[in-house]
LOKOL-173071 format. One record per residue (C-alpha): residue in one letter; x, y, z. Coordinates in nm, 2 decimals, padded with zeros to 4 digits. Each point is the difference from the previous one (the first is absolute). Layout:
residues N
<rec rest="A" u="X" v="Y" w="Z"/>
...
end
This chain:
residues 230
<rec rest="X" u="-00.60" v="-06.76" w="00.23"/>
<rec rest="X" u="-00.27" v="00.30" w="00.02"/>
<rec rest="X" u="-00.37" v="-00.08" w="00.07"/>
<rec rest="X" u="-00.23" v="00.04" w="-00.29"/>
<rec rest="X" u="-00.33" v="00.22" w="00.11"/>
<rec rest="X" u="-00.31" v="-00.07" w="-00.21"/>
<rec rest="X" u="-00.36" v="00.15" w="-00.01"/>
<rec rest="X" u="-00.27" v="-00.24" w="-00.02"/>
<rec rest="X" u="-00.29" v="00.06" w="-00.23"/>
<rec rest="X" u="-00.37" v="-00.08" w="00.14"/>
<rec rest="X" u="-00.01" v="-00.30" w="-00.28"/>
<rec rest="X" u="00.29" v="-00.16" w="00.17"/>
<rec rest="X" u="-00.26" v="-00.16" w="00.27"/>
<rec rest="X" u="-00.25" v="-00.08" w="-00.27"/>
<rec rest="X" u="-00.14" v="-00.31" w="00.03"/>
<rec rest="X" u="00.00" v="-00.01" w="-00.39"/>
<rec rest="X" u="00.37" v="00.11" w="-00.05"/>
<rec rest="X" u="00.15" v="-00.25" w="-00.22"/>
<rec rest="X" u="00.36" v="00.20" w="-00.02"/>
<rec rest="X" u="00.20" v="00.18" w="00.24"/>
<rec rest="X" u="00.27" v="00.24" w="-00.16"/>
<rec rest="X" u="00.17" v="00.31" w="00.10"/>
<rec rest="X" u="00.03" v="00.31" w="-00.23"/>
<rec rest="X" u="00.30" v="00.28" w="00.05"/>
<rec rest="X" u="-00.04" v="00.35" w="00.13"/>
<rec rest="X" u="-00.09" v="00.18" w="-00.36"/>
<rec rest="X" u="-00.32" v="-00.20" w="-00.11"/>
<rec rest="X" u="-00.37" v="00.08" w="00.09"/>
<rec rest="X" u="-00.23" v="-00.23" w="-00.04"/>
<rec rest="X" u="-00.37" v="00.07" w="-00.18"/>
<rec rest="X" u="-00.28" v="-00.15" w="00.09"/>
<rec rest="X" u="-00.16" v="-00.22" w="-00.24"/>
<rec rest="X" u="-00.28" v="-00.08" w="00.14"/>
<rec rest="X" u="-00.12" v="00.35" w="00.09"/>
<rec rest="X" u="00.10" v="00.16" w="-00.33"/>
<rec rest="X" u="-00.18" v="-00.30" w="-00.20"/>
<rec rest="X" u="-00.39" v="-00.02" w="00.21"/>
<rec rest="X" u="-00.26" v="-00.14" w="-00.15"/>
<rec rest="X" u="-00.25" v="00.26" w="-00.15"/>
<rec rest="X" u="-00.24" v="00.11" w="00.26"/>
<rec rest="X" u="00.18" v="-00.17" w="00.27"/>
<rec rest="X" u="00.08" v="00.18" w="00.35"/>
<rec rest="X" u="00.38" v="-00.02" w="-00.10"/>
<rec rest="X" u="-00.15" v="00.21" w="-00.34"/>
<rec rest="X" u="-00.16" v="00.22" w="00.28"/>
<rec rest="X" u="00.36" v="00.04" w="00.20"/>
<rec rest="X" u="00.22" v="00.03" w="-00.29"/>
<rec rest="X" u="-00.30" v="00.29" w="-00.10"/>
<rec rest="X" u="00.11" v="00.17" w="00.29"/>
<rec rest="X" u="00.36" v="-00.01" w="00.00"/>
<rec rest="X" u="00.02" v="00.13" w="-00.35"/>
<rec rest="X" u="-00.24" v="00.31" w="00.06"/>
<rec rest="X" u="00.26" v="00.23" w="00.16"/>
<rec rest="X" u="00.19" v="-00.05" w="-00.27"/>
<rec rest="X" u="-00.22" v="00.10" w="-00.24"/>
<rec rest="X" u="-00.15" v="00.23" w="00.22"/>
<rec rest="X" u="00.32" v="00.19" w="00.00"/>
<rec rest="X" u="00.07" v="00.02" w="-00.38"/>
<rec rest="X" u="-00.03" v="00.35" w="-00.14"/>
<rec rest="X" u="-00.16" v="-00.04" w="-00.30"/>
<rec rest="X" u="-00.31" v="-00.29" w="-00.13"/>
<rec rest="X" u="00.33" v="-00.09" w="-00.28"/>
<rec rest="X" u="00.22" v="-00.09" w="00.28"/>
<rec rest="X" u="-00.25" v="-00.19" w="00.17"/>
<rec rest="X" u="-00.08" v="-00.15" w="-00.28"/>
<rec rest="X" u="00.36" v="-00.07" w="-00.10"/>
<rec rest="X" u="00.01" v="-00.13" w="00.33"/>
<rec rest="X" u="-00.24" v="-00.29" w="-00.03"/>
<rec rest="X" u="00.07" v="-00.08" w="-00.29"/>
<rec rest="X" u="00.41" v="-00.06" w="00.12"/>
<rec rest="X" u="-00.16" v="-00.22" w="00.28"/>
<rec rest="X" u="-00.24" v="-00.15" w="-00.27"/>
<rec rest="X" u="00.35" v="-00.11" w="-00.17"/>
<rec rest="X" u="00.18" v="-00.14" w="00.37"/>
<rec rest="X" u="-00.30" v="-00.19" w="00.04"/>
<rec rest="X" u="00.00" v="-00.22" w="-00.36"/>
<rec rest="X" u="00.33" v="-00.04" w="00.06"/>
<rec rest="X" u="-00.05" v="-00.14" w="00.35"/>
<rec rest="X" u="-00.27" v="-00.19" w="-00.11"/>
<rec rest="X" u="00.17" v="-00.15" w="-00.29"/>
<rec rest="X" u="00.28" v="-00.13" w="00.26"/>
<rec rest="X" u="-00.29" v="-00.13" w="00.24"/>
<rec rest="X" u="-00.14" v="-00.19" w="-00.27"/>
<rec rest="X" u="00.35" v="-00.20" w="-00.08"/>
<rec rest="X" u="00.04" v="-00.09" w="00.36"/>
<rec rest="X" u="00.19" v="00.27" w="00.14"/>
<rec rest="X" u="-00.07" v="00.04" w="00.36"/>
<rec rest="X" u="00.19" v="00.32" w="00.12"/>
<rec rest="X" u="00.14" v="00.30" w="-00.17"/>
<rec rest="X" u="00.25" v="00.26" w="00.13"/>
<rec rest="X" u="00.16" v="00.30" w="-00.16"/>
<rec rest="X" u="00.39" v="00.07" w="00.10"/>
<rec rest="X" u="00.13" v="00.31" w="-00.01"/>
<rec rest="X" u="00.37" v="00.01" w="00.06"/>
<rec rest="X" u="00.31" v="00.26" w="-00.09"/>
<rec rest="X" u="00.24" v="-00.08" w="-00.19"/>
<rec rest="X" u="00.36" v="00.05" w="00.16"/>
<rec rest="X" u="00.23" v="-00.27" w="-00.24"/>
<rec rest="X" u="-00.01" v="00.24" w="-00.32"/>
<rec rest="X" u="00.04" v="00.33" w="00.17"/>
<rec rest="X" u="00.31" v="00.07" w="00.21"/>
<rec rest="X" u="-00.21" v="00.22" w="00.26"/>
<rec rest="X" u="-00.22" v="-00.24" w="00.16"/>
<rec rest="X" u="-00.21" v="00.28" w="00.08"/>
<rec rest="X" u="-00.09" v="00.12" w="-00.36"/>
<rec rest="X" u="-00.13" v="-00.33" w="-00.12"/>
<rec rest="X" u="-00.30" v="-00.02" w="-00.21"/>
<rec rest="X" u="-00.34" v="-00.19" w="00.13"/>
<rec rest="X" u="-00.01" v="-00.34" w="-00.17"/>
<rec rest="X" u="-00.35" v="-00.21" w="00.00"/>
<rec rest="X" u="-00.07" v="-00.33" w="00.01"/>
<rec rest="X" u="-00.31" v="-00.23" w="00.08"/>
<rec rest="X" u="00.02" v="-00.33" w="00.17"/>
<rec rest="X" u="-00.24" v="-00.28" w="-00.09"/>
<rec rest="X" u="-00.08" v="-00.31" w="00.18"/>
<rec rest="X" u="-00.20" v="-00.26" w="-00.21"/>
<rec rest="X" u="-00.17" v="-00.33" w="00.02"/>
<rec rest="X" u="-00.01" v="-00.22" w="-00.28"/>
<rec rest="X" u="-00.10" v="-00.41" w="00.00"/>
<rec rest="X" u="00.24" v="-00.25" w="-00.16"/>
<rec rest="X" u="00.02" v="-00.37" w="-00.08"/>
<rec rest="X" u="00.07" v="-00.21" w="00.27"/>
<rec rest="X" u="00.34" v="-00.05" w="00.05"/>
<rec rest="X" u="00.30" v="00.00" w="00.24"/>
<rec rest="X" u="00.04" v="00.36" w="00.15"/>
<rec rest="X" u="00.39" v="-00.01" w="-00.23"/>
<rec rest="X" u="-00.15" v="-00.07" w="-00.31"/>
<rec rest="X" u="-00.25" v="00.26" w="00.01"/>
<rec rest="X" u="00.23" v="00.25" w="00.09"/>
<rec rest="X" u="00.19" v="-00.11" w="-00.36"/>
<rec rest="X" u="-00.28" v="-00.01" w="-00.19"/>
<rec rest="X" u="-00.13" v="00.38" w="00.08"/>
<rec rest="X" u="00.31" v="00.13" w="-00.15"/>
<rec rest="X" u="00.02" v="-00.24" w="-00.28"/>
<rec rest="X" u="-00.30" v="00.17" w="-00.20"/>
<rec rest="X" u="00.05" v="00.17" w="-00.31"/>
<rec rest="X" u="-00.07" v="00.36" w="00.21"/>
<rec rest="X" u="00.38" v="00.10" w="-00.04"/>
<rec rest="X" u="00.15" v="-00.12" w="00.34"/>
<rec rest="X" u="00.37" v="00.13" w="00.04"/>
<rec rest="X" u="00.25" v="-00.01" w="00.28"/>
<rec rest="X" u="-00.18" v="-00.33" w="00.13"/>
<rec rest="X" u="00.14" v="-00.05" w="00.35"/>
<rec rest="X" u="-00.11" v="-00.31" w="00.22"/>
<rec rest="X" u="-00.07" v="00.01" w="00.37"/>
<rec rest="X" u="-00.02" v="-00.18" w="00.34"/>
<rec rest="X" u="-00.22" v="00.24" w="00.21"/>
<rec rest="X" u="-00.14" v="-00.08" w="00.35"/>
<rec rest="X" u="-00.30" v="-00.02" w="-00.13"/>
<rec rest="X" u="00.11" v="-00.29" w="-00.33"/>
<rec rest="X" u="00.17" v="00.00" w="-00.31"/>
<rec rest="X" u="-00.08" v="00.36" w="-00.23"/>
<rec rest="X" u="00.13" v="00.16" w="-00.29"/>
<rec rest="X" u="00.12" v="00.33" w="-00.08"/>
<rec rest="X" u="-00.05" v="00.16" w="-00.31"/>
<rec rest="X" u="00.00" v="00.28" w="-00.24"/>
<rec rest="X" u="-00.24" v="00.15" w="-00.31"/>
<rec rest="X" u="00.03" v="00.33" w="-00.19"/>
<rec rest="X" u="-00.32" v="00.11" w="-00.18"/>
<rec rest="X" u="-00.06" v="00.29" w="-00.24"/>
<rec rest="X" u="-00.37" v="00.14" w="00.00"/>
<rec rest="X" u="-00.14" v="00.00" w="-00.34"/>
<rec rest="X" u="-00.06" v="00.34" w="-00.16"/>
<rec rest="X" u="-00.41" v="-00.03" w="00.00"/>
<rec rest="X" u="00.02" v="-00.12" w="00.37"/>
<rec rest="X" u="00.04" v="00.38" w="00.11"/>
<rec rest="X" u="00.23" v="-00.08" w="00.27"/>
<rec rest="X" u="00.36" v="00.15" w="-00.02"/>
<rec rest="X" u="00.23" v="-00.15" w="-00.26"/>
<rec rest="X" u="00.32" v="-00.02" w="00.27"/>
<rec rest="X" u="00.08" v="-00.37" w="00.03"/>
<rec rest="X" u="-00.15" v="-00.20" w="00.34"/>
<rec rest="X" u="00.25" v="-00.22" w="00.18"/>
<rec rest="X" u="-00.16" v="-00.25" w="00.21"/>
<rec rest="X" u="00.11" v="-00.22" w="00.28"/>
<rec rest="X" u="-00.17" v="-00.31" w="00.14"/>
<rec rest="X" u="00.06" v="-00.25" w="00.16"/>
<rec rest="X" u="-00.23" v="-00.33" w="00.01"/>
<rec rest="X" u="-00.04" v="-00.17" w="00.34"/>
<rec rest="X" u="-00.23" v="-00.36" w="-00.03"/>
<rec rest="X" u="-00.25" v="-00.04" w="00.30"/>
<rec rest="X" u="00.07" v="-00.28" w="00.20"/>
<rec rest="X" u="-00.34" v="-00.15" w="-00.14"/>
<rec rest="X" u="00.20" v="-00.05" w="-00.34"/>
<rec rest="X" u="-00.32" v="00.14" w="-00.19"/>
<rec rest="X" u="00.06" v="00.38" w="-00.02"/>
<rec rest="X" u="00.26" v="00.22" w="00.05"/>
<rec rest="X" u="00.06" v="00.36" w="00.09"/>
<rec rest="X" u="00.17" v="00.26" w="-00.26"/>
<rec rest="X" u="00.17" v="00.29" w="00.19"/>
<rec rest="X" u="00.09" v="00.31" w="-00.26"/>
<rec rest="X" u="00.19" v="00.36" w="00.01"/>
<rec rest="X" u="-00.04" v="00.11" w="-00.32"/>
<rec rest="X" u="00.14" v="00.39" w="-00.08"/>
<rec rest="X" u="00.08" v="00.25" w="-00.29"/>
<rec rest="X" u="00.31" v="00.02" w="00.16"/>
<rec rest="X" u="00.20" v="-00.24" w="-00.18"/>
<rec rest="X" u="00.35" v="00.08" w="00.09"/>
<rec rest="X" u="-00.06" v="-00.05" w="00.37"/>
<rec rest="X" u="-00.15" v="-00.37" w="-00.06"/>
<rec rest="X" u="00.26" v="-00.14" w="00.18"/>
<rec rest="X" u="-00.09" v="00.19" w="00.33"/>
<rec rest="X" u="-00.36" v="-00.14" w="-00.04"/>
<rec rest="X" u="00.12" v="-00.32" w="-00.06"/>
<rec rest="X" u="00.16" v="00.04" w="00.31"/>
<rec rest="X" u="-00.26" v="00.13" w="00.15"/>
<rec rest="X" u="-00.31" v="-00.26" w="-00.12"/>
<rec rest="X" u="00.26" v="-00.31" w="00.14"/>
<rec rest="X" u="-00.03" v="00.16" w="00.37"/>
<rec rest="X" u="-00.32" v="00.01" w="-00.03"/>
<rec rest="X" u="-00.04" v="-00.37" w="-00.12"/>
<rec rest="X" u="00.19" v="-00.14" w="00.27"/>
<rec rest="X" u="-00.22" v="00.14" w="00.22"/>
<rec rest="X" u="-00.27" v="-00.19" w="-00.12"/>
<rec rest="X" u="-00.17" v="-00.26" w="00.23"/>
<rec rest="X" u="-00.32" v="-00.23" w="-00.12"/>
<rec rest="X" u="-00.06" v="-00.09" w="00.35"/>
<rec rest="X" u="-00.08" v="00.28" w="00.30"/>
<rec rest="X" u="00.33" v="00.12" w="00.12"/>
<rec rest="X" u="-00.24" v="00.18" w="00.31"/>
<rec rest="X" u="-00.09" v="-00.31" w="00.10"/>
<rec rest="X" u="00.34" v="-00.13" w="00.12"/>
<rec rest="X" u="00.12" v="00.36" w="00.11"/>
<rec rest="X" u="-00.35" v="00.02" w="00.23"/>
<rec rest="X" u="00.10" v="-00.33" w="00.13"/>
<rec rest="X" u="00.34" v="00.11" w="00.13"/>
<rec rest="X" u="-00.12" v="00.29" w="00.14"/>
<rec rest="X" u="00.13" v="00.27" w="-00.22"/>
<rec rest="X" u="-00.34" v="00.13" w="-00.10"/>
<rec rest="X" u="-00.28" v="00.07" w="00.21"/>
end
């Protein structure tokens, strides 16, 4: 058996935390709060002042322009996902070594990784985890769960954009996976969702290790107690 080494994020010892998860090497977390301030807020001010070397540096007033109005885009989209409950967003970036036979030639595949809150009825932690892939959203490959952290479900969606959406027409595969709060009135969605279609079955792989290491209650709190943190 080989020790696992993890990184702890500052939001780990937030008093506020409400899930504890680990991400694999290849994911990079935005920030949501400091790319979504309130106007004329001193996070406004900050984020102010992190963008200006980048537009500082563009070459021409169309770049810059093109510039903001790219990061214009990145923020509706975050804040349409804040707005449904999501709570963190990463972007993966990973190479794919299955369909070429030199691992070192493989193209960059992209991903983002979700994790949302939504409420539900009350109801025993099982039956929730049934009902969220009992919708009429298109659920396949339904696979039930006994986690560490309570009963889940794994599952899989496949959307096409629309062609007035102005998003790319390749097919999204999603994965999530549905873990009830011990509270039995919400639950927490976990999703990899990627153009790359063909590889779904890595990400499938890859969204379950990340759901079993999932933990509703602080994990630090025992590990400071036996003396492996400081």
């Amino acid at each position: 058996m080989t020790n696992s080494s993890f990184t702890l994020h500052d939001s780990a010892k937030d008093p506020t935390t409400e899930i504890w998860f680990a991400e694999p090497p290849g994911f990079t977390a935005l920030p949501l709060n400091a790319l979504l301030p309130a106007p004329e807020s001193p996070g406004a001010d900050l984020l102010r002042t992190a963008l200006a070397p980048f537009l500082d540096a563009a070459p021409d007033e169309m770049i810059r322009q093109q510039f903001i109005a790219q990061f214009a885009k990145g923020q509706q989209l975050l804040g349409a996902l804040h707005e449904v409950g999501t709570v963190h967003f990463s972007v993966g970036l990973h190479r794919d070594d299955i369909a070429e036979s030199d691992r070192g030639s493989g193209q960059p595949l992209f991903s983002f990784f979700t994790i949302s809150w939504r409420d539900t009825a009350m109801a025993p932690r099982a039956v929730t985890a049934a009902r969220a892939v009992t919708s009429d959203q298109g659920h396949t490959r339904i696979e039930y769960l006994e986690l560490s952290c309570g009963p889940a479900t794994l599952s899989e969606t496949v959307l096409t954009p629309s062609a007035d959406s102005g998003l790319s027409p390749a097919p999204l595969a999603q994965i999530h996976a549905h873990l009830p709060h011990p509270d039995c009135k919400r639950l927490v969605v976990i999703t990899l969702s990627t153009i790359a279609v063909a590889c779904r079955e890595q990400y499938r792989e890859i969204l379950q290790q990340i759901a079993e290491t999932v933990s509703f209650d602080n994990p630090l709190t025992k590990a400071e107690d036996e003396g492996h943190l400081p």
